[in-house]
N, C-alpha and C positions, 0 to 999 in steps of 0.2 A: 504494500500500500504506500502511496507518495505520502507521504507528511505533509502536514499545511502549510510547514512552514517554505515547503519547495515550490508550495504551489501558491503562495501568499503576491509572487508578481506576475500574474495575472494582466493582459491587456484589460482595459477597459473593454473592448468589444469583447473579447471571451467570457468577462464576467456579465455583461449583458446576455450573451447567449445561453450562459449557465440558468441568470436569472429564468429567462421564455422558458426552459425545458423544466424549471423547477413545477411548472403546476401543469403537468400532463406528462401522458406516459412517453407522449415523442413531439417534434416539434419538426417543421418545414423548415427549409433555409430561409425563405425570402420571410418568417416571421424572427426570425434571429438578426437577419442581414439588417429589418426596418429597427428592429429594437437598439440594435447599435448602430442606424443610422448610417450606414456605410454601402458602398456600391457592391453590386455582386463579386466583382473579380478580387478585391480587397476583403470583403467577409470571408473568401474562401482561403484565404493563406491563414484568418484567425480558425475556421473550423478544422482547418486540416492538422494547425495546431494543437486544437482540443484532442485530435482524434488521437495524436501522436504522444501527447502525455497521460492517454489512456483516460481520460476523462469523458469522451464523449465516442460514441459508435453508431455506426450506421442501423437504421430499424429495417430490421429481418421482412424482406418480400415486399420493400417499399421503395420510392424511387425519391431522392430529396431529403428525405424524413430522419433525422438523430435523435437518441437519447441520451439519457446519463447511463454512464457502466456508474458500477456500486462506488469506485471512486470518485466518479463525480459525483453522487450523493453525496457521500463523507465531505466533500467540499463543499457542496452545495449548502451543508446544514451549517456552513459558518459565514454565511452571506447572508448579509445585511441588507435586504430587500428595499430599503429607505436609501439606505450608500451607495447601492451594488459594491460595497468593500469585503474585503475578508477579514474576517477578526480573529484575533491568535487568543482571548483573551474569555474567560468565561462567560457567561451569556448571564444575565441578572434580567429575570420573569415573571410576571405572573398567571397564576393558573387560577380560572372564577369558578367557583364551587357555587350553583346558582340552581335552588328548589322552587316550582312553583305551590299555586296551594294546594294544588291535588297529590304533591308530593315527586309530579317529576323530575327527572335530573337534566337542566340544559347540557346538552351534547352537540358534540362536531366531527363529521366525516370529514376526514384530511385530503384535499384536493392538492395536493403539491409533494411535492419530494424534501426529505427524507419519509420515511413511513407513510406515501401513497396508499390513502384507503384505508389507514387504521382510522380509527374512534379515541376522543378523548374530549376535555372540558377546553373550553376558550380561553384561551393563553395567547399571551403576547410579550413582547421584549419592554423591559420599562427604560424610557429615554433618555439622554443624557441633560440633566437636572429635572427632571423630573420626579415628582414625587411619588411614591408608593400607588395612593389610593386614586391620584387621579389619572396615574395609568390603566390601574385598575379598571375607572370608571369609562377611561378612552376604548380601552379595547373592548368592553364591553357594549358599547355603542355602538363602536365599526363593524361590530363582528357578528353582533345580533341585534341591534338597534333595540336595545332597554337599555333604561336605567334602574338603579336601585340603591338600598343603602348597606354599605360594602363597611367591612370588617377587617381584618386578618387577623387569623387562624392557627396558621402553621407556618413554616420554613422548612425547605427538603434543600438540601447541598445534592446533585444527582451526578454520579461519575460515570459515563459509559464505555465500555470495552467492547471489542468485539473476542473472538475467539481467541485472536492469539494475542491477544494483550497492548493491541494499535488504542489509541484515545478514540474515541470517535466524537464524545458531546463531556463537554463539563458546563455544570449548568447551576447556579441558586435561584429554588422555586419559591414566589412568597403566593401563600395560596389563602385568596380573598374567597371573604362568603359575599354575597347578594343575597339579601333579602327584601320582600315588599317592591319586587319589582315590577317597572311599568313597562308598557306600552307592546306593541305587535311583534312576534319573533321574526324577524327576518330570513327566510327560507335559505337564503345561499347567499353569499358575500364572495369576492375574489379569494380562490384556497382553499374553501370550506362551503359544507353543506349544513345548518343548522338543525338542530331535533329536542324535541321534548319527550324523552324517553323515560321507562320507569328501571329501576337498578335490574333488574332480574333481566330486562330483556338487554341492559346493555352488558351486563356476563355475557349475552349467549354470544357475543359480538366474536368471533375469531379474531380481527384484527382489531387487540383495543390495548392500550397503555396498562401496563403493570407494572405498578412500586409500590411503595409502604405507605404513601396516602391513597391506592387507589380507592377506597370505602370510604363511604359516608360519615361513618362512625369512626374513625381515625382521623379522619380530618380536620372536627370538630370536636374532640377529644379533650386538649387541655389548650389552656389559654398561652398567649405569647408574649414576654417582656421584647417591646422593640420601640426602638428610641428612632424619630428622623428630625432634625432640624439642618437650619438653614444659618450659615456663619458666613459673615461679610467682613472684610476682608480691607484697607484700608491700601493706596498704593504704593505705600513707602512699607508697607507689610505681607506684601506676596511678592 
């Protein structure tokens, strides 16, 4: 597996290409070539690129059409969809724990790569100075159009390996509740498919997220000491 850190100089048009392929199983060239904005004959020395650093491959019985190999996944899950940058650096999240009153669990079918097609709760990246809860409240908006009155919960530090011991994700989860939320679920969003599901049937999900908060009842288990302020800073002092 390439390391991120080999693969951290990245053209800008190759990381726009990675971006297009992230949310479907394959992608056409002339939608790669418009996203980085480049002419055909010039997009094809960055795709041929791709293909060369084993990041990207041609789709089996198609004419045009690339995907990500699993390494470009592993790259792809450190791309900054806002930057198109790669970040070497841990991911700092949050994940919305969000019941309605009939007791269902909002849920989301993942439209993108890494993990294409698994299940999990609405999560998003929280921004640089931004605070906790009104990321919280952001992604919760963009992503199912409600609001609600959000909490936190828990913290999960999450290390991922693959088999033989490559890093694939490091990640600190801060995991908000929603409660008394308003307004219409939003059926699908760029990435994701939305769902008001009840726990039993999202167990039965084959592809769904498991760790030590995945239950309800871990989640909201014990309360969290966590301090956020905001310090300023004077010019003859930073």
């Amino acid at each position: 597996m390439k390391s991120i850190e080999s693969s951290s100089n990245l053209h800008p048009a190759q990381l726009a290409a990675i971006g297009v392929l992230l949310h479907g199983s394959s992608a056409k060239f002339s939608e790669m070539a418009t996203a980085a904005a480049l002419s055909s004959d010039h997009m094809n020395f960055h795709i041929r690129r791709l293909v060369e650093l084993g990041l990207v491959e041609h789709t089996p019985k198609s004419y045009g059409e690339y995907r990500l190999t699993k390494t470009g996944k592993d790259i792809a899950s450190k791309l900054d969809s806002t930057s198109n940058a790669i970040s070497t650096q841990p991911k700092i999240s949050v994940i919305l724990h969000v019941v309605d009153a009939e007791g269902l669990l909002l849920r989301q079918e993942r439209l993108r790569h890494p993990y294409y097609g698994y299940w999990a709760r609405p999560s998003g990246k929280i921004l640089r100075g931004e605070q906790l809860l009104d990321a919280a409240a952001r992604i919760l908006r963009d992503e199912a159009g409600l609001t609600a009155d959000l909490s936190l919960v828990n913290i999960e530090h999450r290390i991922e390996r693959d088999k033989s011991g490559n890093l694939i994700e490091d990640k600190y989860l801060y995991i908000v509740e929603g409660k008394n939320h308003i307004g219409e679920l939003v059926a699908e969003t760029p990435g994701r498919r939305n769902y008001w599901i009840s726990e039993q049937d999202y167990d039965k999900k084959e592809k769904r997220f498991a760790h030590p908060l995945s239950k309800s009842a871990s989640i909201i288990a014990a309360p969290v000491d966590f301090s956020e302020q905001t310090y300023i800073f004077r010019d003859d002092e930073y």
